[in-house]
C-alpha positions in Angstrom: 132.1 -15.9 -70.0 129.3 -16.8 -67.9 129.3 -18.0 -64.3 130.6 -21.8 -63.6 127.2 -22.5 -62.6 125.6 -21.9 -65.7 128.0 -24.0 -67.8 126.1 -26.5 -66.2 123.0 -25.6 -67.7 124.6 -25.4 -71.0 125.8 -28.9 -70.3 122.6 -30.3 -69.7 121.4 -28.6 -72.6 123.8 -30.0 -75.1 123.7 -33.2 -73.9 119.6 -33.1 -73.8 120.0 -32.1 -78.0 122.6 -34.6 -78.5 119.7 -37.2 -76.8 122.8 -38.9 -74.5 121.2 -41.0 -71.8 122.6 -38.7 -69.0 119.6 -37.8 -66.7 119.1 -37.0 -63.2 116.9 -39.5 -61.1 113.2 -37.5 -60.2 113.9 -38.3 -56.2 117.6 -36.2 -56.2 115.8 -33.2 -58.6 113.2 -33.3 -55.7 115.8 -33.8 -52.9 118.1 -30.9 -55.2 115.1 -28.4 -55.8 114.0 -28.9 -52.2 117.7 -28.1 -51.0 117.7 -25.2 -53.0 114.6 -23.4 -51.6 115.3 -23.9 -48.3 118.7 -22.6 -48.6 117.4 -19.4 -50.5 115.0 -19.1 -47.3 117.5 -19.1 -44.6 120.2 -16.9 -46.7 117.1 -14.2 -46.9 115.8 -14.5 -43.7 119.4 -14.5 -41.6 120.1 -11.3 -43.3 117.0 -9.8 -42.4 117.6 -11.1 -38.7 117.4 -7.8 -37.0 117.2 -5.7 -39.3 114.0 -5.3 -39.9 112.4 -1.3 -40.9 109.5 1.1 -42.5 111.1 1.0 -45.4 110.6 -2.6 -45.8 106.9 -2.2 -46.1 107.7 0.6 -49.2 109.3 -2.1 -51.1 106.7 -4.6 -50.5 104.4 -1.9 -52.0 106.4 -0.9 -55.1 107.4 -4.5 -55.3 103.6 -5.8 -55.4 102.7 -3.2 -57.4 105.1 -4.5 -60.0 103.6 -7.6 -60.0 100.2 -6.3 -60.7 101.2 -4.3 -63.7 103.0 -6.5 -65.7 100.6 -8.8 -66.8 98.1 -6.0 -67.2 100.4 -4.7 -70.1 101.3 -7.8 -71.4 97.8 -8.9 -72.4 96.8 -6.4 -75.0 101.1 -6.6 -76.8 100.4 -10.2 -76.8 97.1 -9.9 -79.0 98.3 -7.2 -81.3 101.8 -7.8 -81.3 102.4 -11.7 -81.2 98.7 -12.6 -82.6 97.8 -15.1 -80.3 94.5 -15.5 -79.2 92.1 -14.3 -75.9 93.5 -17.6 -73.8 96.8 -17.8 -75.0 97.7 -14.0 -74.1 96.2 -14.5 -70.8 98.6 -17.4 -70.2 102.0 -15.9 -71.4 100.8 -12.8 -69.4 100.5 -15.1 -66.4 103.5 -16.9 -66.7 105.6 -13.5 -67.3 104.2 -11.6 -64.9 104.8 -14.7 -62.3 108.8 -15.2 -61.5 111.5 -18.1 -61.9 112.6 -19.2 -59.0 115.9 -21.2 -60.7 116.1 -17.4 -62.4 116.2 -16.1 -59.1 118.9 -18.5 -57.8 121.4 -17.9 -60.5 121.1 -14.1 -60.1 121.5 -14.2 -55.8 125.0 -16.5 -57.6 125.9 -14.2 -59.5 125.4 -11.8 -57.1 127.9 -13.7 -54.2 130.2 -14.3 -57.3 131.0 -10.8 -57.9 130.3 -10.0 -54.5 127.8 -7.2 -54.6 126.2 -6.0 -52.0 122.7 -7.8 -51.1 119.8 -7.4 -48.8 118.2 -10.2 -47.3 114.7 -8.7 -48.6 115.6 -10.3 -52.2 113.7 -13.6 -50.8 111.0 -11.6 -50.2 110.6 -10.2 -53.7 110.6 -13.9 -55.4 107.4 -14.5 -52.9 105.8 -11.4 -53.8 105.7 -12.0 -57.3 104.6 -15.3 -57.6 101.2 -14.4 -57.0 100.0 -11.4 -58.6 100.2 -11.9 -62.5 98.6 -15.7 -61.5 95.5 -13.8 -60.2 95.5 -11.0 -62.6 95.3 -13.1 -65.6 92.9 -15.3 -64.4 90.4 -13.0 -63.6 91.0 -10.9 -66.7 89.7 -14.1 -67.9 86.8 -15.0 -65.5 85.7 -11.5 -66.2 86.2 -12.3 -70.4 83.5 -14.7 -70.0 81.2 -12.8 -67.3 81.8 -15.7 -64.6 82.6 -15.5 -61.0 85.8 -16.7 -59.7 85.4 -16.8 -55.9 85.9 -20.9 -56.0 89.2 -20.6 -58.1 90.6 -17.7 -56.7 90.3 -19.8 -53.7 91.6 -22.7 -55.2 94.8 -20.9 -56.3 95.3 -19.2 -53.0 95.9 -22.6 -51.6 97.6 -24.0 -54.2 100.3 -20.8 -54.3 100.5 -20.7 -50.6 100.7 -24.9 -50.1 103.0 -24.9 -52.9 106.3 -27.1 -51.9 108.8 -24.0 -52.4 107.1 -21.4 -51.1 106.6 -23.1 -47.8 110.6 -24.0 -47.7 111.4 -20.3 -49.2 108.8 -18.4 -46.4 110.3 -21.0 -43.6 113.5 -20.9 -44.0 112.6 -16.7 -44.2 110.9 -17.0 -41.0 113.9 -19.6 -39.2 116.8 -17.6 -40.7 115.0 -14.1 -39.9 114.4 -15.3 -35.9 118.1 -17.6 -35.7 120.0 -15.1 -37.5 123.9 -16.5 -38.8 125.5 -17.2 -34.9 122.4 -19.4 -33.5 121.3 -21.1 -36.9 124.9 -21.8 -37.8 125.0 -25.2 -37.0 122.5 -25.8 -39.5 122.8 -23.3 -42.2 126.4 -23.7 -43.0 126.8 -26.8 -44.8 123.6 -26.0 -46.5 125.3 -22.3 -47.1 128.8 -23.5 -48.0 127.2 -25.9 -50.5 124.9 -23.5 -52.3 126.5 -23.5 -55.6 126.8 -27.4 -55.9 123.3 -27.7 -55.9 122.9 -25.0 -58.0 125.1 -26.6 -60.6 123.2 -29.6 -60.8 120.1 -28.1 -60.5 120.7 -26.4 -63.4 122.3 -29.7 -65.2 118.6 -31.1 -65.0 117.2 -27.6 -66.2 119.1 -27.8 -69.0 118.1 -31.2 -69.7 114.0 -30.1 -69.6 114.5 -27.0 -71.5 116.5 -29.1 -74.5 113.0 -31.3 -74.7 111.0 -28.2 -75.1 113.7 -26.5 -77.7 113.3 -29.9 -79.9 109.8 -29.0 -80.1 110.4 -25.8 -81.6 108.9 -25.0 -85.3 108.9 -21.5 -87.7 105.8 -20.8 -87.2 106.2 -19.7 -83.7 108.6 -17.2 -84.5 107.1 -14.4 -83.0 106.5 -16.5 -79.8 110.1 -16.7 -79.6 111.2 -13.0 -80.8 108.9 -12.2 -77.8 110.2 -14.4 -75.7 113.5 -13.0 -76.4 112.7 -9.1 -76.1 110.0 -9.4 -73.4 112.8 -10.1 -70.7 115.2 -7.5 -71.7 112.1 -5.2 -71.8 110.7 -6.3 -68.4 114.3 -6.2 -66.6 113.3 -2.7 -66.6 110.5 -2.5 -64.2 112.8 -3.9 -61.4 115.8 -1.6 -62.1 113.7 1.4 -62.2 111.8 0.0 -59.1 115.4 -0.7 -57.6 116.8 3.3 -58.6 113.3 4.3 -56.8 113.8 2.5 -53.8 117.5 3.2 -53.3 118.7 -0.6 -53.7 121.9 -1.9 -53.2 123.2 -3.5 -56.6 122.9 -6.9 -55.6 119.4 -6.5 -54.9 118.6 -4.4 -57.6 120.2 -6.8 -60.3 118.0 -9.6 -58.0 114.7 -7.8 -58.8 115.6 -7.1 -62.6 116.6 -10.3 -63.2 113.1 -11.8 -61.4 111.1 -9.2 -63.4 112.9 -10.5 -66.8 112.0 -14.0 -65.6 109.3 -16.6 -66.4 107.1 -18.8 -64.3 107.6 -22.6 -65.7 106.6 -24.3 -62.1 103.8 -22.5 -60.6 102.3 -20.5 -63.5 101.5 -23.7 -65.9 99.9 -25.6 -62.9 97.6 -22.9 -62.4 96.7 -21.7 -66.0 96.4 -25.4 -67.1 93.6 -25.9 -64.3 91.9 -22.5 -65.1 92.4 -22.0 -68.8 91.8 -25.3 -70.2 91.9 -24.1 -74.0 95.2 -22.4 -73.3 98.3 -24.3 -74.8 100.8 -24.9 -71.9 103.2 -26.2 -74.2 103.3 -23.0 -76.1 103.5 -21.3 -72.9 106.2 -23.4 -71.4 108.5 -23.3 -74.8 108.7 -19.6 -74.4 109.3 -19.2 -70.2 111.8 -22.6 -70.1 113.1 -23.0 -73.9 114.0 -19.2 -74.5 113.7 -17.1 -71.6 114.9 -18.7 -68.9 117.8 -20.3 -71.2 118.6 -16.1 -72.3 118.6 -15.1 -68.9 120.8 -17.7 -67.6 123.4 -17.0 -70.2 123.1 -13.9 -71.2 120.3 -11.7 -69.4 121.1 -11.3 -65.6 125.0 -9.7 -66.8 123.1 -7.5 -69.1 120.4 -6.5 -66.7 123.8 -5.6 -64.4 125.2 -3.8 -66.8 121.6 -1.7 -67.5 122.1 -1.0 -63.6 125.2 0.4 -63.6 124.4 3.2 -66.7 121.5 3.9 -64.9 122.9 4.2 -62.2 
């Protein structure tokens, strides 16, 4: 079965389908999401308090890297494989390339779940890979057109690095990193000891936007969805091959796999919707929030653990 927490994603998403007026007021999703983020930050950065190393800057590396790549590949499978057209690619690309942050917080539960061991570096990898495939696609697609990009690229600089839940995550990194667990106790443990609450409901409202988007969902998108299906078992494996290359601990490695399976559905349509105007977002958003991020909440990140372990 999966996790407890993700029963609550199921739950919102039945409920969503079944149109039942259950729904989460927009000030506690803020308040929830905000919560979340912040707790995310301190948990990374309190484990990285003191121990910081040169091997840390290798993982960055292979970690960026990653980032970089993906979308790169993506492009081209998208136009041959899934038929979709110059702007549409570029967007999927984008928002598979960029990461799931409520991905990324199921897997560190999972993770504490089955207790496997974790390094506080994980936070870092959800940073990373936020920006890359964003920055990639668009200007694979400034360059489609033979038009400069130095206005947007600074536009979306300052919209990734102003973004609400990057500041909390690269905070609370920061706090937790210089506080450590004995000094920041007397603020980190009720946010700590109630992790998985917010979680649940977090995911409650998650399932409740994804069942709007699967309502929306037609035949003819059929290979949007097959892709959406096979691209995050296929991606997983850039992170646990990353993760046997680096020497991860499991936790960490099934942290990175699970990120590279993810989609963006915050950060990514915000950016491609202002850049690529004649991209559809809702095409975009169906596959990252109705399919994959559903998959890997219920099915992906204990596959991706298990991938680890025979490769391992």
């Amino acid at each position: 079965m999966p996790d407890i927490v993700a029963m609550f994603f199921v739950l919102g998403v039945v409920s969503g389908l079944l149109k039942s007026d259950l729904n989460l007021p927009k000030a506690a999703y803020d308040t929830l999401s905000l919560l979340l983020m912040l707790t995310i930050g301190l948990k990374g950065g309190m484990a990285l308090h003191g121990n910081f190393s040169p091997a840390l800057m290798l993982e960055v590396g292979v970690v960026l890297a990653i980032g970089f790549i993906i979308p790169l590949i993506l492009i081209p499978l998208l136009r041959l494989l899934v038929g979709l057209n110059s702007a549409n690619a570029i967007s999927l690309a984008a928002h598979y390339g960029s990461v799931s942050a409520g991905t990324f917080a199921v897997a560190l539960a999972y993770t504490m779940t089955h207790r496997l061991e974790t390094g506080g570096q994980v936070t870092l990898y959800l940073v990373l890979l936020e920006l890359p495939a964003l920055l990639v696609a668009l200007s694979f697609y400034q360059l489609t057109r033979n038009q400069k990009a130095e206005f947007q690229l600074k536009d979306l600089l300052h919209e990734t690095f102003t973004n609400r839940s990057v500041v909390l995550l690269v905070g609370g990194l920061i706090i937790g990193a210089l506080y450590g667990y004995d000094e920041g106790a007397q603020v980190t443990q009720l946010l700590m000891s109630s992790f998985a609450v917010v979680l649940a409901l977090f995911l409650l409202e998650m399932g409740l936007v994804a069942s709007e988007t699967l309502r929306k969902v037609r035949w003819h998108y059929w290979r949007v969805i097959t892709f959406a299906v096979a691209a995050p078992i296929a991606l997983s494996f850039f992170g646990i091959f990353a993760a046997v290359f680096l020497g991860l601990p499991e936790g960490s490695a099934v942290i990175l796999a699970a990120l590279t399976a993810s989609a963006s559905y915050i950060a990514a349509p915000v950016a491609i919707r202002n850049a690529i105007p004649e991209a559809d977002i809702g095409l975009a958003m169906l596959a990252s929030l109705g399919v994959t991020f559903p998959f890997n909440v219920l099915v992906g990140i204990p596959m991706y653990h298990q991938f680890i372990l025979w490769v391992g």
